[in-house]
Each structure stands twice: as structure tokens, then as C-alpha cells.
C-alpha positions as semicolon CSV with decimal commas, in nm:
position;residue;x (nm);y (nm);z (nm)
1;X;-6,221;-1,841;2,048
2;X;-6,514;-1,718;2,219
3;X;-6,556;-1,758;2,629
4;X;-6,860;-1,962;2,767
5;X;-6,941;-1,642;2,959
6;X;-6,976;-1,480;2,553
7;X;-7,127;-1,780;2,456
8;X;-7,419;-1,683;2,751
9;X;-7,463;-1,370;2,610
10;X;-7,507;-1,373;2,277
11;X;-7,797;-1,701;2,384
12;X;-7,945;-1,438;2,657
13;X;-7,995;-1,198;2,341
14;X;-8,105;-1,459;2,180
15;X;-8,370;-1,595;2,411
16;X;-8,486;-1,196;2,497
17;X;-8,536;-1,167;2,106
18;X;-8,742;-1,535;2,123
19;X;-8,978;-1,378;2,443
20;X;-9,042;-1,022;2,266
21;X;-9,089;-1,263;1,915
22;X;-9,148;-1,603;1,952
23;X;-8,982;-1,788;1,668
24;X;-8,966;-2,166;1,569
25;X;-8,694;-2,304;1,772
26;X;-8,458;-2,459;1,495
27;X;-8,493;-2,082;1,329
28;X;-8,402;-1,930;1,626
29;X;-8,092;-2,165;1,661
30;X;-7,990;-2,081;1,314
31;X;-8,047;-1,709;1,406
32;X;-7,783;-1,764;1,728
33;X;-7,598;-1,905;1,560
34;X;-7,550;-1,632;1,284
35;X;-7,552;-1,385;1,540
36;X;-7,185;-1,604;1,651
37;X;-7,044;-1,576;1,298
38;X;-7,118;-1,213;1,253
39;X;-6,839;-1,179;1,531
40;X;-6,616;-1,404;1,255
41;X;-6,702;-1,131;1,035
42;X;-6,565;-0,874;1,262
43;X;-6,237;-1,054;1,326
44;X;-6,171;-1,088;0,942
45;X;-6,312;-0,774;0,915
46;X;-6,023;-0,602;1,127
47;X;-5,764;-0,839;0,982
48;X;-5,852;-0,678;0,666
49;X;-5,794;-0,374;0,833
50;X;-5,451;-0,444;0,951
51;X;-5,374;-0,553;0,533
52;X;-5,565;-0,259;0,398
53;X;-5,309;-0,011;0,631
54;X;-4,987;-0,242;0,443
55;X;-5,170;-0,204;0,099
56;X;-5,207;0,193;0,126
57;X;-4,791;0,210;0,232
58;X;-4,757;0,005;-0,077
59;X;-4,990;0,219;-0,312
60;X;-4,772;0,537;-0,177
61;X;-4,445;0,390;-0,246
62;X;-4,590;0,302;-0,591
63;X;-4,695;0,670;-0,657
64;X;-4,349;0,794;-0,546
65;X;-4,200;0,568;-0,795
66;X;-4,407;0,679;-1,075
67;X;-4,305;1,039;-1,045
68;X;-4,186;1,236;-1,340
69;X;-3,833;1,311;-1,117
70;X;-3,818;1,048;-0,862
71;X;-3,552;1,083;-0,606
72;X;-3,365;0,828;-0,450
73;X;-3,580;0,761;-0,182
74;X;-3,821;0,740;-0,387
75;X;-3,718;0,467;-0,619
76;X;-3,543;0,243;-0,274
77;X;-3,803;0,280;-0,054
78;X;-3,808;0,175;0,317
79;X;-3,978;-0,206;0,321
80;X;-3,986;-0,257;0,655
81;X;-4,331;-0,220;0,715
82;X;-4,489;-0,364;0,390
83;X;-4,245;-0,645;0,475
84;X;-4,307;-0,716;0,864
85;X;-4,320;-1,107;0,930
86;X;-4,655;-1,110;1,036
87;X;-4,843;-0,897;0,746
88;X;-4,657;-1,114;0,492
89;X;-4,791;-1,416;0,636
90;X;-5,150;-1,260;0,696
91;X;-5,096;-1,221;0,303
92;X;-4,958;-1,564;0,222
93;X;-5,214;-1,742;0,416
94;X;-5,439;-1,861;0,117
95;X;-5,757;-1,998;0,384
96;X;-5,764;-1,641;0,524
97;X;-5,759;-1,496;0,166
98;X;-6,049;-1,751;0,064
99;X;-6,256;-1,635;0,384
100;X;-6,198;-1,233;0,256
101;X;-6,391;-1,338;-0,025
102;X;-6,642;-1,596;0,074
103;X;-6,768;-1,347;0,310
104;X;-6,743;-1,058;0,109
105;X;-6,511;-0,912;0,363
106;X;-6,350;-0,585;0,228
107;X;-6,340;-0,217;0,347
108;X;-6,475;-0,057;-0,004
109;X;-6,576;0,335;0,075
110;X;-6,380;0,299;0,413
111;X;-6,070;0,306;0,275
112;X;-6,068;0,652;0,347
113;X;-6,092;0,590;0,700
114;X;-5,764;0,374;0,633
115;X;-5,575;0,665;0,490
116;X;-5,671;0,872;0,745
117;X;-5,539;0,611;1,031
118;X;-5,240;0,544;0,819
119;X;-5,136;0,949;0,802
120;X;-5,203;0,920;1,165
121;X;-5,006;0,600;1,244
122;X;-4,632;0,719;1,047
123;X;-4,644;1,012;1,288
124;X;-4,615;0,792;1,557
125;X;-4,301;0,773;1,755
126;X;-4,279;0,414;1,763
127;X;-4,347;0,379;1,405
128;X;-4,058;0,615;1,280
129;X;-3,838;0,408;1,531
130;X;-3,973;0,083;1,400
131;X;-3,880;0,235;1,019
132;X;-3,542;0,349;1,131
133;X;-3,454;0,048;1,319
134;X;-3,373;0,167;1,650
135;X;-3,705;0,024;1,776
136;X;-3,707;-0,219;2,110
137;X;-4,011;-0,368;1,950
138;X;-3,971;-0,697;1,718
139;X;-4,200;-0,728;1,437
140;X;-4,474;-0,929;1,627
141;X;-4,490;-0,618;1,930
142;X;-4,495;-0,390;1,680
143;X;-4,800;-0,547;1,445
144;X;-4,963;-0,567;1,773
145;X;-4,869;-0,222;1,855
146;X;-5,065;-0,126;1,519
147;X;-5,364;-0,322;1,576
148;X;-5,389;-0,163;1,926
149;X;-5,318;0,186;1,778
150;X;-5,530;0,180;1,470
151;X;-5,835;-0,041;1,529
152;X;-5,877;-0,187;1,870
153;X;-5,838;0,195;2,082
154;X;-5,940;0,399;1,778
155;X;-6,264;0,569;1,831
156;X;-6,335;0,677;1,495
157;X;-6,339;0,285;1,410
158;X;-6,572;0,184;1,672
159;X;-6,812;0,528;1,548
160;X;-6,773;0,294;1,195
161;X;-6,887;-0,023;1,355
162;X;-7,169;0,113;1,507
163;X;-7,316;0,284;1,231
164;X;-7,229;-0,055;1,000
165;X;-7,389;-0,295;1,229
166;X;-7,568;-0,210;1,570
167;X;-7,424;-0,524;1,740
168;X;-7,050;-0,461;1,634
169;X;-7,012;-0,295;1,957
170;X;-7,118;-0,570;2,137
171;X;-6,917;-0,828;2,013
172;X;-6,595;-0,650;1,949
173;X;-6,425;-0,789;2,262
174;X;-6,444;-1,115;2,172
175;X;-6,370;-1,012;1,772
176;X;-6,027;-0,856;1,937
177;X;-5,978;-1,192;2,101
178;X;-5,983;-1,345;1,806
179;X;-5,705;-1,077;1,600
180;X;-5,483;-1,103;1,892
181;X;-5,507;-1,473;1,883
182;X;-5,433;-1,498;1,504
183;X;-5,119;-1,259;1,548
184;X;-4,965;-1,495;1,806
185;X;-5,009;-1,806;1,637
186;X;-4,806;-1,631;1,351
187;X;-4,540;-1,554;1,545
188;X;-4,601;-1,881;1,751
189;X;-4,493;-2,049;1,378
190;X;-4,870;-2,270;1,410
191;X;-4,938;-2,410;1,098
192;X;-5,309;-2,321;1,142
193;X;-5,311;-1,938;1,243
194;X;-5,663;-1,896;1,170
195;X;-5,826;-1,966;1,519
196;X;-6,153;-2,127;1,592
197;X;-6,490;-1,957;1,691
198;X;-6,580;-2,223;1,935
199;X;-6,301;-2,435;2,149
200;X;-6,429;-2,760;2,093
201;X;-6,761;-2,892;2,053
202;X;-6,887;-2,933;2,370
203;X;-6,931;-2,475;2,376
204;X;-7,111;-2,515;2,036
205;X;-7,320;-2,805;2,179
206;X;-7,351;-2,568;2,543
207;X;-7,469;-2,277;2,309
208;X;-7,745;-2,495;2,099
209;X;-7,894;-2,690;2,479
210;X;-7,888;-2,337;2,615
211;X;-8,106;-2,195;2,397
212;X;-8,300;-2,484;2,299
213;X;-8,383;-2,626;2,683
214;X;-8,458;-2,313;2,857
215;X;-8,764;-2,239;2,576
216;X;-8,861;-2,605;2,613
217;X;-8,869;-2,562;2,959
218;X;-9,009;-2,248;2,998
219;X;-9,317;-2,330;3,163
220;X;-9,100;-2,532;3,456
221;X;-8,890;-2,316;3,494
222;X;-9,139;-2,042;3,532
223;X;-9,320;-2,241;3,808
224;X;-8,999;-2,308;4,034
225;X;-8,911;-1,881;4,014
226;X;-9,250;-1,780;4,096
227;X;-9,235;-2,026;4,422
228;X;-8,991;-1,843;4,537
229;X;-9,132;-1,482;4,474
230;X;-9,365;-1,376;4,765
231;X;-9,582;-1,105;4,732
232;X;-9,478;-1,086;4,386
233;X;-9,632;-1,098;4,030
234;X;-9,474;-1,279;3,775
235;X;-9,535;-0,979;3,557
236;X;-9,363;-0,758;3,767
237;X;-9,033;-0,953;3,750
238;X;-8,787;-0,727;3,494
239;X;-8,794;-0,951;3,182
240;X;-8,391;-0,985;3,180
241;X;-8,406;-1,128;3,562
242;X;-8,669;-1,374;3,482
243;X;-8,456;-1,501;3,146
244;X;-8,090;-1,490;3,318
245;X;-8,306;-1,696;3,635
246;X;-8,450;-1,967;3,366
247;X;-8,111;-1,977;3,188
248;X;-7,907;-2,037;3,557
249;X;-8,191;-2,318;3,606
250;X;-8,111;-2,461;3,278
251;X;-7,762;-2,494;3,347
252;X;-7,848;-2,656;3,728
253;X;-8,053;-2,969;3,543
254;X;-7,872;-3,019;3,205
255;X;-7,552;-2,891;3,175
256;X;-7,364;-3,137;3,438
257;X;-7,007;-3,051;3,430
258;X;-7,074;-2,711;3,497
259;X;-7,069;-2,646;3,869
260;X;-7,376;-2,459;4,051
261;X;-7,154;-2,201;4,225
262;X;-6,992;-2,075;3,867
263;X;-7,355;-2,107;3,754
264;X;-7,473;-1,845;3,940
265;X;-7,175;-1,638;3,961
266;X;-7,184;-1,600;3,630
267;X;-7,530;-1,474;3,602
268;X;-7,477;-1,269;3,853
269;X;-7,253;-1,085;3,637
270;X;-7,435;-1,103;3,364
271;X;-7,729;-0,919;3,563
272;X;-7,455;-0,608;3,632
273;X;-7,461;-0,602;3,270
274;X;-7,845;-0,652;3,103
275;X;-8,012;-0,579;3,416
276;X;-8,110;-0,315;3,705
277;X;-7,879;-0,228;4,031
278;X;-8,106;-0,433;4,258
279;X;-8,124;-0,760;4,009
280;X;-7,792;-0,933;4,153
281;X;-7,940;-0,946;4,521
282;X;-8,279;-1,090;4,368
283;X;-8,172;-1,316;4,146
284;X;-7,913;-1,470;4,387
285;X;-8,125;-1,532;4,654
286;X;-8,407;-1,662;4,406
287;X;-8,177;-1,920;4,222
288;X;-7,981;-2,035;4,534
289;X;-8,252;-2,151;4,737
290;X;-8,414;-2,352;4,389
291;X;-8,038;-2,519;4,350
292;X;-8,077;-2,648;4,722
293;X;-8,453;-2,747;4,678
294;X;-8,345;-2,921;4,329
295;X;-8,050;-3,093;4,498
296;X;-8,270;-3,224;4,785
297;X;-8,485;-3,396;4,504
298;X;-8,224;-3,582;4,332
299;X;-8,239;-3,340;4,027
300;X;-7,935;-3,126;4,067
301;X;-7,728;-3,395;3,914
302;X;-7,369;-3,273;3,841
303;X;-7,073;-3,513;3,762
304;X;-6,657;-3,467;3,659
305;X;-6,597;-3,063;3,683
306;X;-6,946;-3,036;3,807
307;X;-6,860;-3,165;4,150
308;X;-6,691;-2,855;4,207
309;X;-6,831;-2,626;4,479
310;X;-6,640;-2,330;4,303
């Protein structure tokens, strides 16, 4: 399931799209929200992966059979990999076999990027071990193994991403999440192994008053940052600072079980990451004096978890 500190992100790319193109708000929402399922997409899309790597074993111990003099080998093949635990029940699972097709999710003129990370995978060391059975790892380490090997620190998978979709790069931390998550609750024995995108309903609720409250309160929010900025121009504030600022403000009036201090660590980070070297220091001291003024006036409310001072 996706972090709150993910959640922020994808709404900060969100509400940077909404300042270069202002948009209706409810399409905008619908666009965020999209932009959260495409990481869906990626998860099933890797799971797919994983199944198209089993299906390609299969297909070559189908071939051997077929030969004109097969050998022995050839006609009692070695099942262990077709028939690890976790890839049967990945096949099994008839909600994750629905989702492959409602979304259209399949690898098509990949595949050959498949073979290629399959030849690569069987000369593996811990593969032949795994085959032989004089492998340490059970079948969930070594399914994990796999995925680490062939998709999550493969290179030439990430190249694919990027050239598929521009934001698969982006979001393929928390798509990773997501595989490693559904691989555990197989082996876990969880009736459900297909996780959620969102915890609960309160993180889809934080993503939708995110968005939606810092555009309605843009103008506010505005006038409380440029207070603080002497000598300054609003114009001359770096676009990202002024959003991540309005965001942080957002979260200090409406989002009350959040407290201020993980507020603006968090955005603090998120500067490091969508902004210039010098941002942190400016949008710290910015943001931290408008929390004090704000609680001074009664309208820094924060209740339950909010109370928190870290």
C-alpha cells in the first residue's frame, strides 16, 4: 500500500500540473487519482512478469518434449521452478487473473525481454542450487530472490519502463512495495494476497483534501507565505517551494491528526527531492514561523495523533 509521504507526491505533481494548467478541480481529482492506479498497473504489471518468466520454463520444457528423439530429461523434466508455492498460487488466484485482463495487463512484444532475463536467470548460482535442491533458500526466498534478480535491480527493465511510460520510474518504489507485499501474504497463507493501494480510507480521503483544499485556498495561502518573504517577490519564489509551502499550510489547518512537526519534516524532504539545495532552509523557516502565528490565532487546531510535537 502506498505511504502518506507517496501519497504527497504524486498530489505535489498533481497540483504543479494544476498551476502550469489549471484544470476543473473534480477533473483534476480524477486525474490524481489515475495517476495512483497507474502505479496498480505497474505492480500487476511486474507480477505478470514474475508468471511470464514460469510460462517461458514451461514453453521450453514443452519444446524438449516435442522433439523427434527426446531424451530422458527431456520427457521428466525438473518442476521445481514451474511448481514453486508461490507462482502456483500467483496462478490460482482467479481476482489477480481477472485484474490481468481488466487492465489489459500483459507483456506482448516484451516477451523477448523475458527470454532474455530467463537465459540470464538459470545461469545463476542460486538458481541451479534451487533446481538441484541443495539450496538454503525455501521457495518464498527464492521467488523473492527472482523478483529482486529479474525485475526490481534489472536495468534493462527499468530502460523498458521508461520508454513505456515516463512516470514508471517514478512510481516504481512504491509498485515494488506492492510485489513484495503480495509475495508475503502468499507465503503468510492470507486469504486475500492481493494488497490494497490505499491503507484505509482516511489516505484516500488525505489524498482527495490535499489536492482539493490547497487550490481552494490558494489565494490564503498565498497571502500568509508572502508575509513572511521580505524583500522578496512572489514571482521570484521557485514554483515547487511556493506549492510544497501551500501544501505544509494545508496540512497545519485541515488535516488534524497529523502533527505540525511531521508536517514540515516531511516537506522538507520532499524539497531535497523537487526542489533547489537552498529550498529546505527557506521553506523551513517560512512555514515554521506561519505554524506559530496560526497557533497563536486559534487556527492551528490539531487533535488525537495531532497533539504530537514529533
Amino acid at each position: 500500500m502506498l505511504t502518506r509521504r507517496q501519497i504527497r507526491i504524486k498530489t505535489f505533481q498533481a497540483l504543479f500540473a494544476h498551476h502550469h494548467a489549471p484544470i476543473d478541480i473534480q477533473v483534476g481529482l480524477s486525474n490524481l487519482f489515475k495517476s495512483f492506479e497507474a502505479i496498480y498497473d505497474l505492480f500487476l504489471f511486474e507480477v505478470k512478469g514474475l508468471l511470464e518468466l514460469r510460462n517461458t520454463n514451461l514453453e521450453i520444457i514443452e519444446r524438449r518434449k516435442q522433439k523427434v528423439k527426446p531424451t530422458y530429461e527431456d520427457l521428466h523434466p525438473n518442476l521445481r521452478f514451474v511448481n514453486n508455492k508461490i507462482f502456483l498460487h500467483l496462478v490460482e488466484n482467479k481476482a489477480l487473473q481477472l485484474l490481468f485482463e481488466k487492465r489489459k495487463i500483459q507483456w506482448g512484444d516484451d516477451r523477448e525481454l523475458i527470454q532474455r532475463i530467463y537465459q540470464n536467470l538459470i545461469k545463476a548460482e542460486e538458481f541451479q542450487q534451487y533446481m538441484n535442491g541443495t539450496s538454503s533458500m525455501n521457495d518464498f526466498e527464492f521467488i523473492v530472490w527472482v523478483y529482486s534478480t529479474a525485475f526490481a535491480n534489472n536495468e534493462l527493465v527499468h530502460q523498458l519502463y521508461e520508454d513505456k511510460n515516463i512516470h514508471w520510474s517514478e512510481e516504481l518504489e512504491p509498485a515494488q512495495m506492492l510485489v513484495y507485499q503480495t509475495l508475503q501474504n502468499i507465503w503468510d497463507d492470507k486469504q486475500n494476497i492481493l494488497p490494497e493501494l490505499f491503507k484505509d480510507e482516511s489516505d484516500r480521503e488525505m489524498a482527495k483534501n490535499l489536492y482539493q483544499k490547497t487550490i481552494e485556498n490558494d489565494a490564503y495561502f498565498e497571502s500568509l507565505i508572502i508575509k513572511k518573504i521580505a524583500n522578496w517577490e512572489p514571482e521570484r519564489v521557485n514554483v515547487s517551494d511556493m506549492i510544497l509551502m501551500k501544501m505544509a499550510l494545508c496540512e497545519f489547518m485541515y488535516f488534524e491528526e497529523i502533527p505540525v512537526k511531521v508536517t514540515i519534516n516531511e516537506y522538507l524532504d520532499l524539497a531535497k527531492l523537487y526542489s533547489t539545495p537552498k529550498s529546505r532552509i527557506f521553506i523551513n523557516g517560512i512555514i515554521d514561523k506561519i505554524a506559530q502565528e496560526l497557533a497563536e490565532q486559534n487556527l492551528l487546531i490539531k487533535t488525537g495523533r495531532g497533539l504530537l510535537q514529533e
